[in-house]
C-alpha positions in Angstrom: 60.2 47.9 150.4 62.6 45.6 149.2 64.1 45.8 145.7 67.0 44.0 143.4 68.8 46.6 141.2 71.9 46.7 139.2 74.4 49.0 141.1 75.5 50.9 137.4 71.9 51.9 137.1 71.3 52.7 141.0 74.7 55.0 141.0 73.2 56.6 137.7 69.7 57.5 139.0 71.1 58.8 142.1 74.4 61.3 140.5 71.1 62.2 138.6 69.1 63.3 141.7 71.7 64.8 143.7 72.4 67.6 141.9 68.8 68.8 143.1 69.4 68.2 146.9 69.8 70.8 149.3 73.2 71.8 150.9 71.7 74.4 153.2 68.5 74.2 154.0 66.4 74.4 157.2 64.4 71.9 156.4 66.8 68.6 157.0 64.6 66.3 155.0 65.6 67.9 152.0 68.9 67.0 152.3 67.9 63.4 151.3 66.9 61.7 147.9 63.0 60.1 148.4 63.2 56.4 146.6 60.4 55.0 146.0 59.8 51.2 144.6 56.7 50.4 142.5 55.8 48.8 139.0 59.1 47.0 138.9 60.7 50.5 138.7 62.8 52.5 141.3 61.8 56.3 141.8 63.8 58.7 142.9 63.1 62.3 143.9 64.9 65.6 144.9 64.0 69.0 145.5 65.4 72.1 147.1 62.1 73.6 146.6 62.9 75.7 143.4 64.5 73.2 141.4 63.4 69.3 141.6 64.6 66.3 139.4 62.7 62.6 139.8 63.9 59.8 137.4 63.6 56.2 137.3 65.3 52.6 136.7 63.7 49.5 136.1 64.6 47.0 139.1 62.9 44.0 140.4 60.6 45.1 142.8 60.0 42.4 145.6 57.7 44.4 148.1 56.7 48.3 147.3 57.3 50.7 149.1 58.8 54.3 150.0 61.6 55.7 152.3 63.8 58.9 152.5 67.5 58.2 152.5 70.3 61.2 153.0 72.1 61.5 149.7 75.5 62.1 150.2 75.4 58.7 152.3 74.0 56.2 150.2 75.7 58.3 147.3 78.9 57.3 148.5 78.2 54.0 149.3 76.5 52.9 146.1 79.7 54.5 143.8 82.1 52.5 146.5 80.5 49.1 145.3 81.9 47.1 142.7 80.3 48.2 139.2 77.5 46.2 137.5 77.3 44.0 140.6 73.4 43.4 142.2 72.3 45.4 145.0 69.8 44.0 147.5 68.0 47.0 149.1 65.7 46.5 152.4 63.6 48.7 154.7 63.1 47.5 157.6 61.6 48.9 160.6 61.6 52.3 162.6 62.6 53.6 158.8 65.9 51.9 158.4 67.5 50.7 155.5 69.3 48.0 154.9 71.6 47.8 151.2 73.5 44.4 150.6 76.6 43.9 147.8 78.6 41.3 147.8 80.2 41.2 150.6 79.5 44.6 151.7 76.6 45.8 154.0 75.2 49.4 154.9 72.7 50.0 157.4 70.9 53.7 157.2 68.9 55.7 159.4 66.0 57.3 157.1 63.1 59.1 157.1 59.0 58.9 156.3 58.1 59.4 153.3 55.0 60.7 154.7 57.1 63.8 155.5 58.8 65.1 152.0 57.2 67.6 150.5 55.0 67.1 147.5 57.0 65.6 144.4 53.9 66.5 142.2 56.1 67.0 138.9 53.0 67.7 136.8 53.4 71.0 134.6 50.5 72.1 132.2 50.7 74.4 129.7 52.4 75.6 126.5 54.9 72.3 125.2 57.3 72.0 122.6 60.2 68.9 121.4 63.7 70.8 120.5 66.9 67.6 119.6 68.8 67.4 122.9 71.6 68.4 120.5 70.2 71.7 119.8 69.5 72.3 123.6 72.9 71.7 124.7 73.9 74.2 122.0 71.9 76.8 123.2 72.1 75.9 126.9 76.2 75.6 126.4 77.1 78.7 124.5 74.5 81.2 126.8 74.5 80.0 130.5 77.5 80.9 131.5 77.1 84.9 130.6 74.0 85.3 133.7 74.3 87.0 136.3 75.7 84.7 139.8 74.0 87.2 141.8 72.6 90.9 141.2 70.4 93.1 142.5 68.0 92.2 139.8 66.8 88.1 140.4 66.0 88.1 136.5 69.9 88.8 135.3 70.4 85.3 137.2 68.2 83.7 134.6 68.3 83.1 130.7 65.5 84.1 128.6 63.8 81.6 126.3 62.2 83.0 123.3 60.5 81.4 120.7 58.8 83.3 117.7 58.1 82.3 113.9 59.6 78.9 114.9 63.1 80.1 115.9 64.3 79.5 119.6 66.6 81.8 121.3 68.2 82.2 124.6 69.7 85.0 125.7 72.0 85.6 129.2 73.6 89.0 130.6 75.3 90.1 133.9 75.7 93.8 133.0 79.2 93.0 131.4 78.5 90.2 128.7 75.9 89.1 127.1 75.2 85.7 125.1 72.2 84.7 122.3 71.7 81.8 120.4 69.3 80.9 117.9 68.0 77.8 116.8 65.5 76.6 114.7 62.9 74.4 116.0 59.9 72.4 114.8 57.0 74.9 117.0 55.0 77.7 115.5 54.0 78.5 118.9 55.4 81.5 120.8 57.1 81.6 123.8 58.8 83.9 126.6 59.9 82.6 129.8 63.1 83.1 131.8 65.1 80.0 133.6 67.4 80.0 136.7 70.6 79.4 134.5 71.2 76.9 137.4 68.5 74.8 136.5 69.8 74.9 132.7 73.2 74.0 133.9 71.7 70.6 135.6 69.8 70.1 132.6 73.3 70.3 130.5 74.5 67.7 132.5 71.8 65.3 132.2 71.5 65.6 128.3 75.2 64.7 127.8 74.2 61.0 127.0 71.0 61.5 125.8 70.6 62.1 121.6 67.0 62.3 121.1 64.3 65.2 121.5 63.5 67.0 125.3 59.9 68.1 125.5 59.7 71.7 127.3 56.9 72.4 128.8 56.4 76.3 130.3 53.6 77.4 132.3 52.9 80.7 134.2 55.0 79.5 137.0 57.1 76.7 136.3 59.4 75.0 133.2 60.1 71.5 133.0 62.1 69.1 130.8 61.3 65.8 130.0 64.4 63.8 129.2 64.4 60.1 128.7 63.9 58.3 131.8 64.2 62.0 133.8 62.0 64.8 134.4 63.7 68.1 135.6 61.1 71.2 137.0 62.1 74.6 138.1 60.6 78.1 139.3 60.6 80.4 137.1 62.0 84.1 137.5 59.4 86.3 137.8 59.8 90.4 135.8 60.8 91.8 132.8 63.4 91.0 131.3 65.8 93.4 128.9 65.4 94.1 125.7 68.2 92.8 124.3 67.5 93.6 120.8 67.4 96.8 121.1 71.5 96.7 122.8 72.8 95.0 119.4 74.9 97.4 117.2 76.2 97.0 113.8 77.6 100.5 112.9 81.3 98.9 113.7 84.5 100.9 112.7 86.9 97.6 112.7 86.0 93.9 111.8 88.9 91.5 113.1 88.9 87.8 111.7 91.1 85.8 113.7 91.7 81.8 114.5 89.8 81.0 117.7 92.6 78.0 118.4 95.5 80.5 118.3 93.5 83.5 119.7 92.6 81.4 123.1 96.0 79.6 123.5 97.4 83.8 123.7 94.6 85.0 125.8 95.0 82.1 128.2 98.6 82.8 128.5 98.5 86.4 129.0 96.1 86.1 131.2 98.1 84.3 133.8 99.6 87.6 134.7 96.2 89.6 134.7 94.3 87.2 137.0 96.4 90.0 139.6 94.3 92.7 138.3 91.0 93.2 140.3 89.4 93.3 136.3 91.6 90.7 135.2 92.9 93.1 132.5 94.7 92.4 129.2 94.7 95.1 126.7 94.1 94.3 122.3 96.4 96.7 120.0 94.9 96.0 116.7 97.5 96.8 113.6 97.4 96.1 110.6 97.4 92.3 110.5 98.3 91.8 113.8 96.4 91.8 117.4 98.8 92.1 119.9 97.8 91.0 123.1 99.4 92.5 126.6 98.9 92.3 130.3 101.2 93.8 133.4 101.5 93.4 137.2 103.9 93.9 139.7 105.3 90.2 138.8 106.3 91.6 134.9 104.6 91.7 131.7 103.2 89.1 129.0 102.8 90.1 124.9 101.3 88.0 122.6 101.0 88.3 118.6 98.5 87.3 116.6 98.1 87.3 112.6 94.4 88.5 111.9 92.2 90.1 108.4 91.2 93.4 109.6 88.8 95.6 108.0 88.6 99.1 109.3 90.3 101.2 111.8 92.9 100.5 113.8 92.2 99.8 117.5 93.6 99.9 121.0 91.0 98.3 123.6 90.4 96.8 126.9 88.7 93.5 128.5 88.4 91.7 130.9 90.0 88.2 130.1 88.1 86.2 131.4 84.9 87.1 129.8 86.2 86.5 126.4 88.1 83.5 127.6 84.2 82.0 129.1 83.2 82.2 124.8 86.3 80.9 123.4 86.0 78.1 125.0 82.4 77.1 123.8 83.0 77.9 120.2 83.7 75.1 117.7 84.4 77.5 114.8 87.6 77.5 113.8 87.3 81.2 112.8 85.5 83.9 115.0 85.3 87.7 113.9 85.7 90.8 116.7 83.3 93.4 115.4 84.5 96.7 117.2 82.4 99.9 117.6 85.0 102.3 119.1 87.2 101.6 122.3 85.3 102.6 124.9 82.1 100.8 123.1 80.9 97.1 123.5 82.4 94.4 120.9 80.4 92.0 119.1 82.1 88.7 119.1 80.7 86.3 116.7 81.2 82.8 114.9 82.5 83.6 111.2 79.9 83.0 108.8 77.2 82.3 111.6 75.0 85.0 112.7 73.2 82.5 114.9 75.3 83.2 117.5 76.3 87.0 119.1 78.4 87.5 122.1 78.6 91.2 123.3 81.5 92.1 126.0 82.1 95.1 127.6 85.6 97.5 127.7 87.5 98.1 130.8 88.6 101.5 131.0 92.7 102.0 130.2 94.4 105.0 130.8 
């Protein structure tokens, strides 16, 4: 193999890939990114077995060819090098490779191709186009609510839905739980749930990229097609919850409050409840006011609040970090906190948008 690539587009492909590598495996040859050079394009692959991500640059291809190369090495080395400068890139024998910039020179020890797993990324079955803008909405404002781990794989997951061409995703972790709706251009159907690590890589990678992802979900596997990139991932396997039927409306208080304002107290009160074990802060709802209070051993915070309340007054418990996780993916200047009853789950939602329901659980207060 021996290639000519600009370094901007070489450190891009490969921040891309890495995110797929695996940092503990038993398999060592997963711990590198497989480049391959063919068709004046440069290929590279990474997979931890459950989630993969290949994508491609254009480069001048001198010879073809295929070689695996540890990640976190020529990772470093290609950021190091002076940006927008060409990179020369050899293999030579006994699997070495040889990168030249400049004045710089790196000499790596890699591996056969021969002997990575199969990078098949071919998915058939059921595929739809939703605006990478509309992805990273409902990948943004639901991921975050899953499950890190649980006794149930499936909580670690977000469930995409799709009927009478609306798309929704929904995440929980017995606590919280986060759906979005969109509406999409499919009059398909569709129910499938996603490792929310795999929708968090996906995130990343649509940051730049302004036109449409095609999805494509099949008994086993999702993958995304995105520009230049193709991301694939297992798919949980079970049931997951009905998460309809957990959605109240019969509320006894409505609070509408500035999210700016409502955050900035939250955050602050919650410095002193990150020494509580469930990061407690406690809501006294009066009137027009939400006054906001945590404790600990070091002293005591209060914040005050100017709100429109309909309803009953309320004096209720959460966790501060779980309403702080929402606040800070909501672009609504208003939100409303819909309560049921203080030892009952609140419905946070955007005002005036019903697209998008956040339920949080109560802590227990004496």
């Amino acid at each position: 193999m021996k290639i000519k690539i600009n370094q901007n587009e070489l450190y891009k492909s490969i921040n891309t890939v890495q995110k797929a590598v695996s940092s503990r495996t038993t398999l060592p040859i997963l711990t590198g990114i497989l480049i391959e050079a063919k068709d004046n394009k440069l290929i590279l692959t990474a997979t931890d077995l459950e989630l993969g991500i290949k994508t491609y640059s254009e480069c001048e291809v001198i010879e073809e060819g295929s070689i695996v190369v540890h990640a976190r090495l020529i990772g470093d080395f290609i950021r190091k090098l002076p940006s927008n400068s060409a990179v020369n890139i050899e293999t030579t024998q006994n699997n070495n490779i040889e990168i030249k910039c400049l004045n710089s020179e790196i000499n790596i020890l890699g591996n056969s191709s021969a002997e990575y797993p199969d990078s098949n990324f071919d998915n058939e079955g059921i595929s739809f186009n939703i605006h990478s803008d509309s992805l990273k909405g409902l990948i943004r404002s639901t991921y975050f609510a899953s499950a890190q781990e649980n006794i149930k794989p499936i909580f670690t997951g977000c469930l995409i839905e799709i009927k009478n061409g609306i798309c929704t995703f929904v995440a929980l972790d017995g606590y919280r739980m986060a759906i979005k709706k969109e509406q999409i251009d499919f009059s398909g159907e569709v129910t499938a749930v996603v490792p929310a690590k795999a929708l968090l890589e996906i995130l990343r990678i649509i940051e730049e990229n302004k036109e449409n992802t095609k999805i494509t979900i099949s008994e086993s596997h999702v993958s995304f097609n995105i520009d230049h990139t193709t991301v694939i991932s297992n798919l949980l396997e079970g049931k997951f919850i009905d998460y309809e039927g957990i959605l109240k409306d019969n509320y006894v208080s409505v609070v509408k409050v500035d999210n700016f304002n409502f955050r900035n107290s939250i955050e602050r009160a919650s410095l002193l409840a990150k020494d509580d074990k469930n990061n407690l802060i406690i809501l006294d709802v009066k009137e027009n006011n939400i006054q906001i209070n945590s404790a600990s051993e070091y002293g005591n915070v209060e914040e005050n609040v100017d709100i429109e309340k309909q309803g009953e007054d309320i004096k209720i418990g959460f966790n501060s970090k779980y309403i702080l996780d929402v606040l800070k993916v909501i672009d609504n200047q208003y939100i409303t906190l819909n309560f049921i009853g203080k030892n009952n789950p609140c419905f946070l939602k955007e005002n005036e948008n019903e697209n998008y329901i956040y339920m949080i659980l109560p802590v227990r207060i004496s």
